[in-house]
ZAKEGU-940585 format. One line per field, with one value per residue (C-alpha): x, y, z; residue in three letters. Coordinates in nm, 4 decimals. Layout:
N
X: c(X/...)
Y: c(Y/...)
Z: c(Z/...)
base: c(Ala/...)
***
This chain:
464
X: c(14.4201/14.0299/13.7942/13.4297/13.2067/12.8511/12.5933/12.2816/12.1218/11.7862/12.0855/12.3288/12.5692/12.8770/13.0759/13.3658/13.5499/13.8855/14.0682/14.4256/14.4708/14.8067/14.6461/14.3015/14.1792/13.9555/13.8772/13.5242/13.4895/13.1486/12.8844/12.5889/12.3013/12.2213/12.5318/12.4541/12.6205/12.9284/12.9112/12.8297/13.1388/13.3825/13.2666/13.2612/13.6017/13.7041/13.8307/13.8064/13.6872/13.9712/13.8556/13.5875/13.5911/13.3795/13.4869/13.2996/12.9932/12.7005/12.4108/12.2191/12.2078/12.2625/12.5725/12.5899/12.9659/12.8068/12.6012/12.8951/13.1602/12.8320/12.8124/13.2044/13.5086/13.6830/13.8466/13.6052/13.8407/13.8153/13.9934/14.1347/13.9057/13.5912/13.4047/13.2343/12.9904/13.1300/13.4748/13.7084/14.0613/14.1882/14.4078/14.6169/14.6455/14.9607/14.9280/14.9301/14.7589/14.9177/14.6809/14.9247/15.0278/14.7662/14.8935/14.6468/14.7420/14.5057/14.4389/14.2813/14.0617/13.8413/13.5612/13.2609/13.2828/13.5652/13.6156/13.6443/13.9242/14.0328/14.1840/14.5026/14.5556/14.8816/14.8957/15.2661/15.2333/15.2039/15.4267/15.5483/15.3214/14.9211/14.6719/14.3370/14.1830/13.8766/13.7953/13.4413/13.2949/13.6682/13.6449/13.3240/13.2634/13.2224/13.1771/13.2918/13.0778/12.8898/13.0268/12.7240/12.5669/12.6953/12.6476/12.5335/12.6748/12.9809/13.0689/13.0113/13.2336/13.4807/13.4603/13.4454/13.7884/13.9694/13.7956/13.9939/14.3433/14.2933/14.2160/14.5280/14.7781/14.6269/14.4115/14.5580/14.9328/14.8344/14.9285/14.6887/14.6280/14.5169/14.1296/13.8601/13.6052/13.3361/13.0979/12.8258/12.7567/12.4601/12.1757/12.3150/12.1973/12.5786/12.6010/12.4702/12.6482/12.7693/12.8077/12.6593/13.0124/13.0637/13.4020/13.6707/14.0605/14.2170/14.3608/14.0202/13.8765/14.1827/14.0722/13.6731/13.5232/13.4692/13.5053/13.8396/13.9214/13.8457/14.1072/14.3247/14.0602/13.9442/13.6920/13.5356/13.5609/13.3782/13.1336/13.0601/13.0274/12.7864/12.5730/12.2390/12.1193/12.3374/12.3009/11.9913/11.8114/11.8606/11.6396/11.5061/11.5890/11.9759/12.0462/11.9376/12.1498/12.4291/12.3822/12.2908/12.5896/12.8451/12.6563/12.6666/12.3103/12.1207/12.1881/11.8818/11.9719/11.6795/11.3879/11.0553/10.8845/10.5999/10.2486/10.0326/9.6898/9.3873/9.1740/9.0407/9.3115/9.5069/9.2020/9.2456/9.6577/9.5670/9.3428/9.6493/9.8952/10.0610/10.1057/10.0160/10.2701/10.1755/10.4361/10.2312/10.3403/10.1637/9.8911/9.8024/9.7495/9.4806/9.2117/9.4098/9.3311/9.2238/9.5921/9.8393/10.1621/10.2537/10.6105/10.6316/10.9085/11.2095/11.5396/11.4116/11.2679/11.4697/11.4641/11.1437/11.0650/11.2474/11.1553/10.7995/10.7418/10.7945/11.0952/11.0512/10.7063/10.5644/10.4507/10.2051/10.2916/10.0680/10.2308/10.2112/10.3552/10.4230/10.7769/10.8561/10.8243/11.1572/11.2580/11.0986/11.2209/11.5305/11.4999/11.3509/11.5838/11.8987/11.7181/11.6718/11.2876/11.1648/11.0373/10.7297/10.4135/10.2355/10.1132/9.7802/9.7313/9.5603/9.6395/9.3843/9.2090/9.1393/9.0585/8.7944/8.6242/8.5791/8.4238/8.6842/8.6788/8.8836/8.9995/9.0893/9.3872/9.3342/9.5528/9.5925/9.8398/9.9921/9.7199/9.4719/9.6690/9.7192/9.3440/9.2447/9.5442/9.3797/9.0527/9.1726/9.3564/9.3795/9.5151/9.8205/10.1285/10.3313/10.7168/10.8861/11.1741/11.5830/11.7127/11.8874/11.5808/11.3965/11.6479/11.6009/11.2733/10.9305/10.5893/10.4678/10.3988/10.4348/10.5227/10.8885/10.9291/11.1821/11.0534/11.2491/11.1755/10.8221/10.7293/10.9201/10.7413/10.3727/10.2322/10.2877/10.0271/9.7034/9.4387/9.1396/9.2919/9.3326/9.6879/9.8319/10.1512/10.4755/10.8011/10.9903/10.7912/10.5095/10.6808/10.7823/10.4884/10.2929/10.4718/10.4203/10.0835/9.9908/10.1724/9.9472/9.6190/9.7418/9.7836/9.4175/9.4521/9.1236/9.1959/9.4960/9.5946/9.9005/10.0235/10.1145/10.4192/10.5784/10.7533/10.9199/10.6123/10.5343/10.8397/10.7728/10.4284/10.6361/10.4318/10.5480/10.8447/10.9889/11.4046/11.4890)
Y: c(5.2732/5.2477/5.5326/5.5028/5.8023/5.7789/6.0083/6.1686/6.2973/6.5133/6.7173/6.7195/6.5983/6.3468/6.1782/5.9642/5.6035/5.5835/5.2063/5.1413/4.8057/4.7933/4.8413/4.7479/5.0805/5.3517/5.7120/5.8677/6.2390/6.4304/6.1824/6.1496/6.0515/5.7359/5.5843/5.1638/5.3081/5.2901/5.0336/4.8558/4.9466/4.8662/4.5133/4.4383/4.5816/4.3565/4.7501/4.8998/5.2986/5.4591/5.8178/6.0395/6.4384/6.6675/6.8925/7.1886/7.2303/7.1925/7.4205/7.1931/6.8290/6.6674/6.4913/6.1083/6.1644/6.1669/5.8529/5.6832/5.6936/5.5718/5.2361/5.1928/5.2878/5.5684/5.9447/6.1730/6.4595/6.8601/7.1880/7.3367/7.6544/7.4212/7.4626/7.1790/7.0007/6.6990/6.5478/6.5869/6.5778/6.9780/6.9027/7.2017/7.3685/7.1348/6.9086/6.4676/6.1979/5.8986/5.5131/5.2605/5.3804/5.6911/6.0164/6.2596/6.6392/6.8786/7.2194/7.5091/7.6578/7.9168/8.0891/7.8873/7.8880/8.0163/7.6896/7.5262/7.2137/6.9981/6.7104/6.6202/6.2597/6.0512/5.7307/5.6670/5.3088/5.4291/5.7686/6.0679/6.3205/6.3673/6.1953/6.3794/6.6453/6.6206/6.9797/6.9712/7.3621/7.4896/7.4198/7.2446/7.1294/7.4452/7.6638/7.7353/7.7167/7.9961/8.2737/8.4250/8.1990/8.3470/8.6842/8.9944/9.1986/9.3258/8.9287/8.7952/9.0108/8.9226/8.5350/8.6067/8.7771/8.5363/8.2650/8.4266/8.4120/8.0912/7.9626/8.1435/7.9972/7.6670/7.5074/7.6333/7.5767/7.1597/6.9975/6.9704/6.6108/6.6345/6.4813/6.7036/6.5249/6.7918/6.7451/6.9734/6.8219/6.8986/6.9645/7.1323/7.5053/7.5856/7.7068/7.8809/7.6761/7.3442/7.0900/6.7668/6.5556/6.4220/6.4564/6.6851/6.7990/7.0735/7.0972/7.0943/7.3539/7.5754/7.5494/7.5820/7.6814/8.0558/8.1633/8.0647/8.2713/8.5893/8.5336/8.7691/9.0594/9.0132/9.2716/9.1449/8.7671/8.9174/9.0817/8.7683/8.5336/8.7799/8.8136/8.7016/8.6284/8.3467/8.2260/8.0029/8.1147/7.9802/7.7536/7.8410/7.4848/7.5822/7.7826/7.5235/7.2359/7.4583/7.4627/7.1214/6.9992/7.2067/7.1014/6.7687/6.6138/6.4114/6.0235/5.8655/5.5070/5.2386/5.4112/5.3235/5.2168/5.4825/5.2719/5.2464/5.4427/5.3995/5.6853/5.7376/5.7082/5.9641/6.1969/6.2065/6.2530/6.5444/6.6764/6.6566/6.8918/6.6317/6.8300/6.6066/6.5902/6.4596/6.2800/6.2543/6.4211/6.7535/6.5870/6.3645/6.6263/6.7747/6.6171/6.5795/6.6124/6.9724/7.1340/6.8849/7.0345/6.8428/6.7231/6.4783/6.2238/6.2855/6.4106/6.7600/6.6510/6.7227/7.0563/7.1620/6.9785/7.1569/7.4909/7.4859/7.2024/7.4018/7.3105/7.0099/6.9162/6.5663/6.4681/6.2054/6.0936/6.0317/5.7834/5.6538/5.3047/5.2215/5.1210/5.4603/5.4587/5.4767/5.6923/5.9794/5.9201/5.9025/6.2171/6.3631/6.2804/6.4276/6.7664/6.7457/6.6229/6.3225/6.0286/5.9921/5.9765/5.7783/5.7234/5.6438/5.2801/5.2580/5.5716/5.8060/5.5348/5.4593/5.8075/5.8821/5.5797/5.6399/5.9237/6.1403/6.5381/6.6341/6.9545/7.0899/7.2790/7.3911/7.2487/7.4935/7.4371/7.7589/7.7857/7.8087/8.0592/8.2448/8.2467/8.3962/8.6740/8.8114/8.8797/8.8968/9.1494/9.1331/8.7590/8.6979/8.5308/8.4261/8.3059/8.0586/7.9585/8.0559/8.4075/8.2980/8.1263/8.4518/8.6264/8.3996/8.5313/8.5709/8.6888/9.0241/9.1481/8.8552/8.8753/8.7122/8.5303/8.2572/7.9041/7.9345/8.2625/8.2260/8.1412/8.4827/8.6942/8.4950/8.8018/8.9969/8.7916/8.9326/8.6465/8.7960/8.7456/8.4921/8.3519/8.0991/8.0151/7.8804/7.7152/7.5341/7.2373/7.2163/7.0804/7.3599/7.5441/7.2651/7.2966/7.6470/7.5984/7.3853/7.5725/7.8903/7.7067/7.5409/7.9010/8.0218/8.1315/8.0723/8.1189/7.9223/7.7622/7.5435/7.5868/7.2787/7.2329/7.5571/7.7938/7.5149/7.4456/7.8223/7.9149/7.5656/7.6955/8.0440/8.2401/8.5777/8.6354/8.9471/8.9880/9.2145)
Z: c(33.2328/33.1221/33.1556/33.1528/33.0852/33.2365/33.0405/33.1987/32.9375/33.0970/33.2902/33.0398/33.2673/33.2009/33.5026/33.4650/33.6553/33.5600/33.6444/33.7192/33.5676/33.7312/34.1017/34.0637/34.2112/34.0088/34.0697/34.0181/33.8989/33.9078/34.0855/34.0180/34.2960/34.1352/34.2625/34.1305/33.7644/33.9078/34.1277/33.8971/33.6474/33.9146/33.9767/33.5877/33.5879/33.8774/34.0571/34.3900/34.3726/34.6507/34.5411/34.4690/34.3605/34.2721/34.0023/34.1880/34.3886/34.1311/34.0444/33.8520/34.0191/34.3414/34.3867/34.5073/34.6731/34.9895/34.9002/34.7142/35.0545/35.2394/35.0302/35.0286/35.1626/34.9828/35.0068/34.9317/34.7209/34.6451/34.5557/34.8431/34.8142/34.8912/35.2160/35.2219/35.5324/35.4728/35.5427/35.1682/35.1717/34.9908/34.6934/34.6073/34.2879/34.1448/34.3521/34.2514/34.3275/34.1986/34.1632/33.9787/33.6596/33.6637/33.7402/33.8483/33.8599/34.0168/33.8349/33.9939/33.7470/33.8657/33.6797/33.6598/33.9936/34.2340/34.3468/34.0525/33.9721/33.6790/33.6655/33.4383/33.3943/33.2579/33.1887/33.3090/33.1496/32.7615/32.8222/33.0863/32.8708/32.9701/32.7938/32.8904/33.1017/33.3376/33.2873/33.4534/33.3664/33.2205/32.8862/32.7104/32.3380/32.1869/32.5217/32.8529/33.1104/33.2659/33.4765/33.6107/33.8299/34.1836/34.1882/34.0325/33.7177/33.8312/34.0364/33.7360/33.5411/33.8077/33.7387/33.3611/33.3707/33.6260/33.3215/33.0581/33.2452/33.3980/33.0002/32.8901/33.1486/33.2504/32.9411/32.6803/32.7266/32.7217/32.4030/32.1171/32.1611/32.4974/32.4917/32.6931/32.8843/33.0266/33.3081/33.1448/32.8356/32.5643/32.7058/33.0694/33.0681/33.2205/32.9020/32.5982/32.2514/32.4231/32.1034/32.0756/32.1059/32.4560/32.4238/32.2766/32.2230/32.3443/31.9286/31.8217/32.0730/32.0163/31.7112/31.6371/31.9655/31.9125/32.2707/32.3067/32.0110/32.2280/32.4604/32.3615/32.4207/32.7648/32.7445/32.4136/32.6139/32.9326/32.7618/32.5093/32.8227/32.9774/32.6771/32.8042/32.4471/32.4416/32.7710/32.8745/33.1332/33.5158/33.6618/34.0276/34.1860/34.0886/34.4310/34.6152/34.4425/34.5017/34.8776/34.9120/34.7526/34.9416/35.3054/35.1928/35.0735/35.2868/35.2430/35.0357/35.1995/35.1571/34.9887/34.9890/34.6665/34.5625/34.5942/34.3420/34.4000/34.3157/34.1956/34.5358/34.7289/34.4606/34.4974/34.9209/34.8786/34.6105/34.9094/35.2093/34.9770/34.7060/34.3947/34.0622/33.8420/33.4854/33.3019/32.9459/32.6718/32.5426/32.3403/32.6148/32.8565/32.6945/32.9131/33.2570/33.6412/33.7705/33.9421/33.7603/33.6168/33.2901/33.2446/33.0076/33.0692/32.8450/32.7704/32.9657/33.1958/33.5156/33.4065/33.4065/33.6643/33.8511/33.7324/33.8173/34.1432/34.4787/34.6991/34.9338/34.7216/34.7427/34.4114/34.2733/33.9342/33.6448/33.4273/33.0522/33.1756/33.4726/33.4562/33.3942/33.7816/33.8910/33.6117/33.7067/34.0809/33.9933/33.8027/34.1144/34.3337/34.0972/34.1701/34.5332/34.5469/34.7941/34.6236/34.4793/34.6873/34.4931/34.0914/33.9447/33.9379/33.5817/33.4630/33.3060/33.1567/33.6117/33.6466/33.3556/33.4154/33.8057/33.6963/33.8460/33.7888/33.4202/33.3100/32.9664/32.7960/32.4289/32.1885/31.8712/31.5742/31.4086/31.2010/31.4651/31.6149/31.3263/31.3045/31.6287/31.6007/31.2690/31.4653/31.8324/31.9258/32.2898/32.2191/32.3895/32.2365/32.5955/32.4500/32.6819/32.4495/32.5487/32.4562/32.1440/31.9883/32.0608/31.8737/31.6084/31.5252/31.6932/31.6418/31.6132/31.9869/32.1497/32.5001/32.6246/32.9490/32.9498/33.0633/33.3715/33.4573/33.4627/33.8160/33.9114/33.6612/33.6544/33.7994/33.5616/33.2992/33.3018/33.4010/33.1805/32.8709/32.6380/32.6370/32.3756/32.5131/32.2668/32.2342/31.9915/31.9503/32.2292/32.5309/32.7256/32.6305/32.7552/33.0803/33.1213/33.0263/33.2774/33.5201/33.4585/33.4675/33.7800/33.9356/33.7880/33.4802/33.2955/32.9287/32.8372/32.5416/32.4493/32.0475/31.9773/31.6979/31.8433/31.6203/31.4602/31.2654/31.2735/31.0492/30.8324/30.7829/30.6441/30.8734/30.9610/31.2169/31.3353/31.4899/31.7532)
base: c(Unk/Unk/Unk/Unk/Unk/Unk/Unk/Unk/Unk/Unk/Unk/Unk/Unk/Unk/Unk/Unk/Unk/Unk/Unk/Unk/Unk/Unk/Unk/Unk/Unk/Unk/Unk/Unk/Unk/Unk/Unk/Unk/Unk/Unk/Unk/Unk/Unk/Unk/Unk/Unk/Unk/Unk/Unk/Unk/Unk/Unk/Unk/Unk/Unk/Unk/Unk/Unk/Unk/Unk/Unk/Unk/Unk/Unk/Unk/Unk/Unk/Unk/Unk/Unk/Unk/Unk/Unk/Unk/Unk/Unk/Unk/Unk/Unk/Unk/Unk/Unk/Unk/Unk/Unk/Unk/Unk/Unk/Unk/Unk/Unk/Unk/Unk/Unk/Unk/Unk/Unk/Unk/Unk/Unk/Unk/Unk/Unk/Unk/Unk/Unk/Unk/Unk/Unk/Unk/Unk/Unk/Unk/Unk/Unk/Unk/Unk/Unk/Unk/Unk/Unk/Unk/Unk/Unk/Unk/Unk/Unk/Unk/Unk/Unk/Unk/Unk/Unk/Unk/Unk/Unk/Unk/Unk/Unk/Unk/Unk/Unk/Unk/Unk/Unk/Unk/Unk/Unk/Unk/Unk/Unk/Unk/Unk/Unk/Unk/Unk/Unk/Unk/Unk/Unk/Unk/Unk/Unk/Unk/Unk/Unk/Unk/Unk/Unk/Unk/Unk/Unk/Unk/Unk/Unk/Unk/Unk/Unk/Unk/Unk/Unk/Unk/Unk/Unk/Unk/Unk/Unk/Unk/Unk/Unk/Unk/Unk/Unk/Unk/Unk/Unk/Unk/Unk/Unk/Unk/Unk/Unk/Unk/Unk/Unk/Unk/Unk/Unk/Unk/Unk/Unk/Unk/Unk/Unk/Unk/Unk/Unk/Unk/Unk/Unk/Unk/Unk/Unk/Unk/Unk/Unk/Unk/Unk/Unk/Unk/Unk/Unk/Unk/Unk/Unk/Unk/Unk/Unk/Unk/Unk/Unk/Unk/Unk/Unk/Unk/Unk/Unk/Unk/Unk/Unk/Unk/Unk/Unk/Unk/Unk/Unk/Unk/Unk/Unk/Unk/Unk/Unk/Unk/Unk/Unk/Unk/Unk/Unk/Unk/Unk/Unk/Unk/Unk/Unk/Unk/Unk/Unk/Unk/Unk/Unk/Unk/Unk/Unk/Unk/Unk/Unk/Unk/Unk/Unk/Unk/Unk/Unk/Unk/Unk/Unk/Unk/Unk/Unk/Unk/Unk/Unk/Unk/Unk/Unk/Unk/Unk/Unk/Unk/Unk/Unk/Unk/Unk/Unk/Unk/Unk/Unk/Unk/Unk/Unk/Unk/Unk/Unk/Unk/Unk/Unk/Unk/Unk/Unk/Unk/Unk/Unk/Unk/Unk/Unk/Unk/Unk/Unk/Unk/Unk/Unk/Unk/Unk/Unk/Unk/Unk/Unk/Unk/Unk/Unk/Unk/Unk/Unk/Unk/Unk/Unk/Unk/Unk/Unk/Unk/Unk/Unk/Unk/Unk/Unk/Unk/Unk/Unk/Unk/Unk/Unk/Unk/Unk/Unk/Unk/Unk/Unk/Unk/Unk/Unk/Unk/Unk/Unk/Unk/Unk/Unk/Unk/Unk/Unk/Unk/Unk/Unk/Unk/Unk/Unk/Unk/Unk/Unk/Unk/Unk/Unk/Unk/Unk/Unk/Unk/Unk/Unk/Unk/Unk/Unk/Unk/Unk/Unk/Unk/Unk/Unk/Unk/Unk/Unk/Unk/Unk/Unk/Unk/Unk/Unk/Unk/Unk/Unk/Unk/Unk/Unk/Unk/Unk/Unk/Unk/Unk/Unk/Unk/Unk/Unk/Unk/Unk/Unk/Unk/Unk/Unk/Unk/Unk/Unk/Unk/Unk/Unk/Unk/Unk/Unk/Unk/Unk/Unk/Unk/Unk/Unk/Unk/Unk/Unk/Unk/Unk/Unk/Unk/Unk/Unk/Unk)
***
């Protein structure tokens, strides 16, 4: 048997082919959109993928199952509590699916999601005993995954006890050397502590992830998976991944390659409704186009991305380098977003020099801002980091609006005053940031360095 895990690292999200050398024929778990990956596996592997299953239906990408049993013949796969829009053969709680020497046994565990299945593999060819669990959201390095993602309070409660039992009877019962492979890995906000491994043991978890530890009390388990200051806050795109993936998502097929604009052509595309999206980093988006968000490519960006572009946007891209083109699209498209409309042929450097409009956002360091709070006092300190980093410590009086939470609660910013807005190091700020002056917020600035360099600088924090 091989097994090939396939890392997406701005979703924190891990899928998996797994080969029968005896048959030839592989299985695919969690898919993402970008479906060439494994394609691409298979042939180097000289294998056939039969089958393809989705763990559950995702919040927080678009799957490419749809788009995988479109390029090649296969089943698609799922729990049988799924309702899906697309044809999926229901595999029963128990129930086997046997390719060569593999032995695949289907697990129903519920929590993350009602719906929710793992998959228990043996390799028949090196013993009768299993080898490794695909546990998808069931059991992460160092977490679980969330339960509170369907529902209000009392649902999530709900999901958060069947969680507890389903870890007692069905994860915990598998022998220590059983190795874990997640779907949400670092870096996915389905949970709050996920470690930085990729991979895991149901010994080791047994053994170090504190969560599990709490079994025993369900009511001290419920209420520590509920605790929203260890829980990231939700992204607004996440309902609609949800809903796309258990319709089915639209097939991408051939898609057009974005054209590169020229400043005039970019200006008349701003003009029809495309919404810029600029892909520098912090410091570069100090002098940018009048309405652009800034999301600077990197290991966040899906995220944010989709946190502050407007469903079924068209976007035009401002670039650092050009083949970063198909980078961001294909970030876009995990999220549910049409590709590009276009990017600035030339970049900035095309847009200053055809003396194309430029607007500003402030860039102070901690200093600076500690600076204009000792003689400003109708300053306002706007905190976009995660619950447990404001926990951590934050300034005096600041005002706390998670990053994703921010287009629900923009309204509640007052527009005539001065607002220096902060994260851990710059980027999300920088996002938000953006996001405010593109809504018409006069006065913002963007504190570069975040509180990172605020507590190296040993300026004054406050905890809750």
């Amino acid at each position: 048997m091989i097994i090939k895990q396939f890392h997406v690292e701005s979703l924190g999200h891990a899928s998996y082919l797994l080969g029968s050398e005896e048959t030839g024929e592989a299985f695919v778990v969690d898919i993402q959109r970008d479906v060439e990956p494994y394609l691409k596996e298979s042939r180097t592997q000289g294998m056939k993928i039969a089958y393809a299953l989705e763990t559950h239906q995702h919040n927080d990408y678009v799957t490419g199952i749809r788009e995988l049993a479109e390029r090649i013949p296969l089943q698609c796969l799922a729990g049988q509590h799924a309702k899906l829009g697309y044809d999926a053969r229901p595999m029963a709680d128990g129930e086997r699916l046997t390719i060569g020497e593999i032995d695949l046994q289907i697990l129903h565990t519920p929590g993350h999601t009602p719906e929710h299945i793992s998959v228990l593999v043996t390799d028949r060819s090196r013993g009768k005993e299993p080898v490794l669990l695909l546990s998808g959201g069931a059991l992460l390095v160092g977490d679980v995954a969330r339960p509170d993602l369907l529902g209000g309070t009392d649902e999530a409660a709900h999901h958060a006890e069947v969680m507890c039992k389903m870890l007692q009877e069905k994860i915990l019962p598998l022998p220590d050397y059983v190795e874990v492979y997640p779907t949400h890995v670092s870096g996915s906000l389905c949970g709050g502590n996920i470690g930085s491994r990729l991979s895991t043991t149901i010994g080791y978890e047994r053994r170090m992830n504190p969560l599990l530890a709490d079994l025993s009390n369900k009511d001290h388990f419920v209420k520590h998976c509920l605790d929203l200051k260890h829980l990231p806050g939700v992204p607004p795109y996440w309902p609609r991944m949800r809903k796309m993936n258990t319709e089915g998502p639209p097939l991408l097929g051939t898609m057009p390659e974005p054209p590169a604009l020229t400043p005039d052509q970019f200006c008349r595309q701003q003009e029809e409704g495309c919404l810029v999206v600029d892909c520098r980093q912090a410091e570069g988006f100090t002098t940018h186009i009048p309405g652009a968000l800034n999301v600077g490519l990197g290991s966040s960006f899906a995220t944010w991305a989709g946190t502050v572009i407007p469903a079924d946007t068209r976007v035009l891209l401002v670039l650092d380098n050009p083949a970063d083109l198909w980078e961001v699209s294909w970030q876009l498209l995990r999220i549910g977003y049409p590709t590009p409309a276009g990017w600035l042929a030339g970049g900035m450097f095309a847009w200053r020099t055809a003396a194309k409009p430029l607007h500003q956002l402030t860039q102070w360091s901690v200093w600076d801002l500690q600076a204009h709070l000792e003689k400003d006092s109708d300053l306002e300190v706007l905190d976009v980091r995660q619950p447990g980093e404001w926990a951590a410590g934050h300034i005096k009086n600041a005002r706390f609006v998670t990053g994703s939470e921010l287009p629900q609660s923009v309204q509640e910013i007052r527009k005539n005053l001065q607002v220096a807005v902060i994260c851990g190091s710059g980027y999300r700020s920088s996002v938000a940031a953006s996001y405010l002056q593109h809504h018409g917020y006069p006065n913002i600035v963007n504190v570069i360095g975040g509180m990172s360099a605020w507590k190296k600088a040993n300026l004054p924090i406050i905890k809750d």
